[in-house]
VORO-506989 format. One record per residue (C-alpha): y negated, x, z; residue in three letters. Coordinates in Angstrom, 1 decimal. Example, Ala and Ser with C-alpha at 12.3 -4.5 7.8 and 13.67 -1.06 7.14 Angstrom:
residues 2
((4.5,12.3,7.8),ALA)
((1.1,13.7,7.1),SER)
This chain:
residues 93
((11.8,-11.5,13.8),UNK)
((12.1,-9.6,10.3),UNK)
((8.9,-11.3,9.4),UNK)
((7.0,-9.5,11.8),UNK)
((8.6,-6.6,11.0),UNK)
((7.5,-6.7,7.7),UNK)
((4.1,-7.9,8.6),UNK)
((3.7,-4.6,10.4),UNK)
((5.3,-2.7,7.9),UNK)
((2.7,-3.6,5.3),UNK)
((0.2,-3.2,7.7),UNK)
((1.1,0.4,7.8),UNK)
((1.2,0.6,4.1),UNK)
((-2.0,-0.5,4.1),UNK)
((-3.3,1.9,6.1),UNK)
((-1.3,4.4,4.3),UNK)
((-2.7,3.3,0.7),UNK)
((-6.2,3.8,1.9),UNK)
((-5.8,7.1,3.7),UNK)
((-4.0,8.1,-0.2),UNK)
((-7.4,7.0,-1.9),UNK)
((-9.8,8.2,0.6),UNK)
((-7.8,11.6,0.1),UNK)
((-8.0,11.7,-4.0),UNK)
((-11.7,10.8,-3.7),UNK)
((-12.6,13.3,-1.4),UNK)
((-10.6,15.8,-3.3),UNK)
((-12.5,15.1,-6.2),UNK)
((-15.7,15.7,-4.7),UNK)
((-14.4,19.0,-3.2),UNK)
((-14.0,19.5,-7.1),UNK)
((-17.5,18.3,-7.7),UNK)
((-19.2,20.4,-5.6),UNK)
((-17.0,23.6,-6.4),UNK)
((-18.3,23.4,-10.1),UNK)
((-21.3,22.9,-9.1),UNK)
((-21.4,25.6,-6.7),UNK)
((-20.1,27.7,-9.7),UNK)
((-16.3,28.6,-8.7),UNK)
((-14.6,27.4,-11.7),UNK)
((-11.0,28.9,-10.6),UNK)
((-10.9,26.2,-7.2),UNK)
((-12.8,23.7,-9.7),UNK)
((-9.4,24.0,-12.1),UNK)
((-6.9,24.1,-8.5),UNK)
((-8.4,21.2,-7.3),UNK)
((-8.2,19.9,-10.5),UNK)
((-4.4,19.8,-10.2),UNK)
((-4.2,18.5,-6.5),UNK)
((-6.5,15.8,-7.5),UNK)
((-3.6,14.6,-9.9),UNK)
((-1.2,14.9,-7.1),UNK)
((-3.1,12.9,-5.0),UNK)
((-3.7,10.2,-7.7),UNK)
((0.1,10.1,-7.8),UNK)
((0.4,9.9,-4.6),UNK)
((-2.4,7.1,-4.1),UNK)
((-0.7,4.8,-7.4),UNK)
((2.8,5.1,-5.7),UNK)
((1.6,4.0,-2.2),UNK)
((-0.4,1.2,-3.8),UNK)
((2.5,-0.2,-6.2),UNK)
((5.0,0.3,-2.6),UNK)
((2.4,-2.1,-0.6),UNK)
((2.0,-4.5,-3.3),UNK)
((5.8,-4.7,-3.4),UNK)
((6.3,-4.9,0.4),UNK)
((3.2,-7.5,0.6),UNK)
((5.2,-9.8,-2.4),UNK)
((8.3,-9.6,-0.4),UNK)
((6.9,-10.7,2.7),UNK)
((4.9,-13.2,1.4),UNK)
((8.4,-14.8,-0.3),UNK)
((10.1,-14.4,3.2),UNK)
((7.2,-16.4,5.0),UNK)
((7.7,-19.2,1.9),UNK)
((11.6,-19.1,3.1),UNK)
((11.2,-19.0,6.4),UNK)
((8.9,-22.2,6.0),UNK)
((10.8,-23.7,3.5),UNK)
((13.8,-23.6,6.0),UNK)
((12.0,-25.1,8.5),UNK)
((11.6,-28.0,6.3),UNK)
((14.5,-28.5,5.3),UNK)
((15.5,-28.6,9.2),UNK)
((13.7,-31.1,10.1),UNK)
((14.5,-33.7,7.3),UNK)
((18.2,-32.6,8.3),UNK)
((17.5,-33.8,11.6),UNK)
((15.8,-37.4,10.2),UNK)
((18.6,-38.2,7.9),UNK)
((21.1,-38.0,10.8),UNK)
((19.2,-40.1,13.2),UNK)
């Protein structure tokens, strides 16, 4: 039951992490294309958002990688449990 949870959990994360990235990039280009179109002042502001978002975009990636570690340990316990059930139940027959 936690497992799924937690298999759903990072699958949000996941969508999370890539909505963050998609967001800094297209900042960035926002950026891009206001220097090019030659406002400088919202070239600088997006400038500063675009760090944001990077923070943003690193902390959502290190919390999935963490979530994803944890439920990949849980699976290897819940499997390793399992095991160990079953060659309970042999030595007592």
């Amino acid at each position: 039951m936690a497992v799924e949870r937690k298999r759903r959990q990072v699958a949000r994360m996941r969508i999370v992490v890539a909505i963050g990235w998609l967001t800094f990039v297209l900042i960035i280009l926002a950026g891009v294309i206001a220097a090019a179109a030659g406002y400088q002042i919202l070239w600088a502001k997006l400038g500063i958002v675009s760090h944001a978002a990077l923070l943003l975009a690193i902390f959502f990636t290190i919390s999935w990688y963490v979530r994803n570690i944890s439920l990949r340990f849980d699976i290897v316990q819940q499997a390793l449990a399992a095991i160990q059930e079953r060659l309970e139940l042999r030595s007592s027959e």
